[in-house]
C-alpha positions as CSV (number, residue, x, y, z in Angstrom):
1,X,233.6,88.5,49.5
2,X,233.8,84.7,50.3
3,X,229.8,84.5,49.8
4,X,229.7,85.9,46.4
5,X,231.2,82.6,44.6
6,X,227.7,80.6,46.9
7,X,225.5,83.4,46.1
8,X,226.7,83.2,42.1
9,X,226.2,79.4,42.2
10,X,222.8,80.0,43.9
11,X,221.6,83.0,41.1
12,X,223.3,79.9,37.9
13,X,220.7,77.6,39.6
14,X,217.9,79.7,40.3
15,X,218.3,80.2,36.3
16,X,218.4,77.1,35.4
17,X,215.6,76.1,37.4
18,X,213.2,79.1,35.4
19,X,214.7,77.8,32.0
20,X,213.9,74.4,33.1
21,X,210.2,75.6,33.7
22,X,209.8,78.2,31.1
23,X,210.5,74.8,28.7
24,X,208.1,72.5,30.4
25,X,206.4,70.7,27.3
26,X,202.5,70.3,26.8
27,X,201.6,66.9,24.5
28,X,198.8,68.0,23.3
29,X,195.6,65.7,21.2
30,X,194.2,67.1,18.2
31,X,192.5,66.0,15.2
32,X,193.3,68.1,12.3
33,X,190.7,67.3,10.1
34,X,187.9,69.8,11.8
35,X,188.1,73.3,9.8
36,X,188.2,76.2,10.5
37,X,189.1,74.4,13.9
38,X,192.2,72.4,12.8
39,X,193.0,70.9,9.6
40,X,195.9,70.6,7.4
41,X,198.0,72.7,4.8
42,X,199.5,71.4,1.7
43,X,202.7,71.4,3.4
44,X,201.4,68.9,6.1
45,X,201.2,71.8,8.9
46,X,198.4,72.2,11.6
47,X,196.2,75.3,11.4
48,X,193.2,76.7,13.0
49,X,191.4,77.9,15.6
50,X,191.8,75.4,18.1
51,X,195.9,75.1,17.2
52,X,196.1,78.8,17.3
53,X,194.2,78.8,20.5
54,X,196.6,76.1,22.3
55,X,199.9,77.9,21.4
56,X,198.8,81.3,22.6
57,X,197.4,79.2,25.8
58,X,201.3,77.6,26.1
59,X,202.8,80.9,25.8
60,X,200.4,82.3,28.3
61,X,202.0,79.0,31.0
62,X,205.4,79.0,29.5
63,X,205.5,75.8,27.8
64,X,206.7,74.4,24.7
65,X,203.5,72.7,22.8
66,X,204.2,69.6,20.9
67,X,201.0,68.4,18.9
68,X,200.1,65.4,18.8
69,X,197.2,64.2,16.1
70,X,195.0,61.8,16.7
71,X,191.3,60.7,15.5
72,X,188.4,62.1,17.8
73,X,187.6,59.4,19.3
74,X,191.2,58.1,20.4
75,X,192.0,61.2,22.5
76,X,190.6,60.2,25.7
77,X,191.8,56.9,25.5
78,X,195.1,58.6,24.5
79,X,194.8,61.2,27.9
80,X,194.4,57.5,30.1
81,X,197.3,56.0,29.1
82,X,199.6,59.5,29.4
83,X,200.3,59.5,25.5
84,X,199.3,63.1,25.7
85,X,198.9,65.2,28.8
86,X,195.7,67.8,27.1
87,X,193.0,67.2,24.7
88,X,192.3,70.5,22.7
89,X,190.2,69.2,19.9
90,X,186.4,71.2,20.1
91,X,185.6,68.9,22.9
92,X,182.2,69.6,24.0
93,X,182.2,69.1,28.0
94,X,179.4,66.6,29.5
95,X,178.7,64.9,32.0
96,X,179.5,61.7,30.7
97,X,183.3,62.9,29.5
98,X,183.7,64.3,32.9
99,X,183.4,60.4,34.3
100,X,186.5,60.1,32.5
101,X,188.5,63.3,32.5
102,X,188.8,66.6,34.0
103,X,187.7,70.1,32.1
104,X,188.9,73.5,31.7
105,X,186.1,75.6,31.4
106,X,184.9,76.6,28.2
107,X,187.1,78.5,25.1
108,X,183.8,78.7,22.6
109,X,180.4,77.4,22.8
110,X,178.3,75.9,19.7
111,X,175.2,74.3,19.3
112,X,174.5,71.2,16.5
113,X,172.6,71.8,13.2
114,X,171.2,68.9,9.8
115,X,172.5,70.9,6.9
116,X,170.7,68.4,3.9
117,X,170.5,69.7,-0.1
118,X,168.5,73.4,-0.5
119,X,164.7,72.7,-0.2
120,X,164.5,70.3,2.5
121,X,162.0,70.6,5.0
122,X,162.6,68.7,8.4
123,X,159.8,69.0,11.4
124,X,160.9,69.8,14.6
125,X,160.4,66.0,15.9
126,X,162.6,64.7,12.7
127,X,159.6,62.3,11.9
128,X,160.4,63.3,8.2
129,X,164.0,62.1,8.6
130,X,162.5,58.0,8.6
131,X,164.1,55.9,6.4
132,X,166.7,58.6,5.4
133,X,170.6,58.5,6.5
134,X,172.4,61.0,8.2
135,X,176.3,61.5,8.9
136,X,177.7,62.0,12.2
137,X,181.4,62.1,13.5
138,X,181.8,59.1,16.0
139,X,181.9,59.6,19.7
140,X,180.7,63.1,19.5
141,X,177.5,65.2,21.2
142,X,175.9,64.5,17.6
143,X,176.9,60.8,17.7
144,X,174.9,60.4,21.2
145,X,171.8,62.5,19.9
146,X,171.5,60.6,16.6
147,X,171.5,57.3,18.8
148,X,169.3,58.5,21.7
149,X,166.7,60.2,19.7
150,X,167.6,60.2,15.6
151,X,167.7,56.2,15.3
152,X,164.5,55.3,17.4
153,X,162.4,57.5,14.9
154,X,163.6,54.8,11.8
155,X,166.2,57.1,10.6
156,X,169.9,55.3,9.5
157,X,173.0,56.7,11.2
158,X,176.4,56.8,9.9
159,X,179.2,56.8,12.0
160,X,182.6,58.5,10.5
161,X,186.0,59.3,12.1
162,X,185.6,63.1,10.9
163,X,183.9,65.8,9.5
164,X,185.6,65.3,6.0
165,X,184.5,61.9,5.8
166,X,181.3,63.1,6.0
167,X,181.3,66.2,3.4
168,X,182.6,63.5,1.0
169,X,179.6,60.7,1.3
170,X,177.4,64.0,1.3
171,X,178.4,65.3,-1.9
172,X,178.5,61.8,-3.6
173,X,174.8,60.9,-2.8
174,X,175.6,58.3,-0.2
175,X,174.3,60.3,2.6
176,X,170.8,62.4,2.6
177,X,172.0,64.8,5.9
178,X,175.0,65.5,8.0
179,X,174.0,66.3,11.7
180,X,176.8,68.3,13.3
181,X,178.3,71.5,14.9
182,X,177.0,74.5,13.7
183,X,180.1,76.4,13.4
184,X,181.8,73.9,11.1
185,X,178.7,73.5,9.3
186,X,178.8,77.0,8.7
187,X,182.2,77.2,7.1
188,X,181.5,74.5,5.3
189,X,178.0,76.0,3.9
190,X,180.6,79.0,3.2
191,X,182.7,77.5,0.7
192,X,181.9,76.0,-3.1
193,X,181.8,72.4,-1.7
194,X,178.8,73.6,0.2
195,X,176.7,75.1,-2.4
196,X,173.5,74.1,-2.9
197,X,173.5,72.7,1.1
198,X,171.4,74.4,3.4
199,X,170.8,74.2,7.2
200,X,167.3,72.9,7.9
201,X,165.1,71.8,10.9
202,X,165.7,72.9,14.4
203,X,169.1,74.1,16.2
204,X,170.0,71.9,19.0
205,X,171.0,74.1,22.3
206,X,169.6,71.1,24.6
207,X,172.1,70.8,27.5
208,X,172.2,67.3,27.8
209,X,173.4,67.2,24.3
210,X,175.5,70.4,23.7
211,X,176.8,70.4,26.9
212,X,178.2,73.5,28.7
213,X,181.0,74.4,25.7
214,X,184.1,73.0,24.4
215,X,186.7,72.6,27.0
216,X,190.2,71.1,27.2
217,X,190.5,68.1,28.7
218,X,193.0,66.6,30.9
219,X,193.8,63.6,33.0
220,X,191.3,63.0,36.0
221,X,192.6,64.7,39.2
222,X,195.4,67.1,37.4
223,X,194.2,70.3,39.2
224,X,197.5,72.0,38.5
225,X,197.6,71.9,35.1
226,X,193.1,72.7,34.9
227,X,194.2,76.1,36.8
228,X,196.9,76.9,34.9
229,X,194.7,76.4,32.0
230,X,192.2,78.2,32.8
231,X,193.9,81.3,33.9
232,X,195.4,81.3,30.6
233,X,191.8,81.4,29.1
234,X,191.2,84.4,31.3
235,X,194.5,86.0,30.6
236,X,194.0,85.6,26.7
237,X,190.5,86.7,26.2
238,X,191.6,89.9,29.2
239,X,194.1,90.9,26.5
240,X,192.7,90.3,23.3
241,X,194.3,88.1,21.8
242,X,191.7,85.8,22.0
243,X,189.4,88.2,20.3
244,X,192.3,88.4,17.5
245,X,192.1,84.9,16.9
246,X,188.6,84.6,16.9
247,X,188.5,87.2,14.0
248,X,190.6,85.2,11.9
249,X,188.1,82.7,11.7
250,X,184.6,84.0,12.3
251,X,182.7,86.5,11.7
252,X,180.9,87.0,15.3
253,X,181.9,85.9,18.7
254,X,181.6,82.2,19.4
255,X,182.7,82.3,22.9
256,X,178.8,82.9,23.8
């Protein structure tokens, strides 16, 4: 009888202890301004695909999400200096983001598309593209293509912060293409602000460019929180409800 009072204080503890964890919080980057991936509602709240993803991913590890948005381009930086400890924000994984932080593997996979007006026609090489400008989101896979092999053939890139930026110069005459993802694209093709776009010239798959899918990144040499991760990607899609959020978004798979 004198152990139950130590083994009642050990039991309080060991409960506090799983509270304590089952509250862990996840800061996590996003830019919500990248539908159907993450954008914002009327009332000022997060939706999409990517923000649907990471909370079923937190509830898979037992952790509290608190999002954190950010522009694109600012959410490495932000994983360096531990403002945030993830990046889930449709971040293509490459070799040259992999010198700087660490990778879950993939949640979807997407290649890159030039949507321009209906009746385009682009050759495979872009040669047609010289002297015209094209739109890209800054620090992206498109961003680097556009530089490496868009702009040596005389054609003007545009660098913007997001997607939206872009749709807006598009559709007021500034730009003559948009090169980006081409499941965005495809939403965007979807909706009245699309009409009279189309998707022309060849689908970029390359590798180098498209890299091995979109990932979530985290700081260099946090293993734990990579597994963890990454057993919640398994766990998710093993259950469905990765398939159940997919289907609120797209019409076919985008994991392959």
């Amino acid at each position: 009888m004198k152990q139950l009072p130590l083994l009642t204080g050990l039991a309080l503890c060991l409960t506090a202890s799983s509270v304590f964890a089952a509250e862990k919080t996840l800061r996590i980057g996003i830019e919500a301004a990248y539908p159907p991936f993450a954008s914002k509602t009327d009332k000022g709240e997060i939706v999409g695909f990517d923000y649907d993803i990471g909370n079923a991913l937190c509830a898979y590890i037992k952790a509290k999400c608190v999002w954190i948005e950010g522009e694109f381009d600012g959410l490495i930086p932000s994983l360096k200096v531990k403002k945030i400890d993830m990046a889930l924000s449709s971040m293509t994984i490459n070799e040259d983001r992999k010198k700087s932080v660490d990778f879950t593997r993939k949640y979807y996979f997407t290649s890159s598309r030039l949507v321009m007006r209906e009746g385009a026609v682009v050759d495979d090489q872009y040669a047609s593209l010289k002297g015209k400008s094209v739109g890209v989101q800054r620090a992206t896979t498109t961003d680097r293509y556009a530089t490496e092999v868009l702009e040596p053939k005389g054609v003007s890139v545009k660098r913007y912060s997001n997607n939206e930026e872009i749709y807006m110069d598009l559709a007021a005459g500034r730009l003559d293409a948009m090169f980006a993802d081409t499941i965005p694209l495809k939403d965007f093709l979807s909706m009245p602000r699309g009409k009279g776009y189309a998707f022309v010239g060849p689908e970029l798959k390359d590798p180098k460019y498209v890299g091995e899918g979109s990932g979530i990144a985290v700081r260099k040499g946090n293993t734990e929180l990579v597994n963890q991760l990454n057993a919640a990607i398994d766990g998710i899609r093993a259950s469905g409800e990765y398939q159940q959020i997919s289907e609120k978004y797209f019409k076919t798979d985008i994991y392959d």
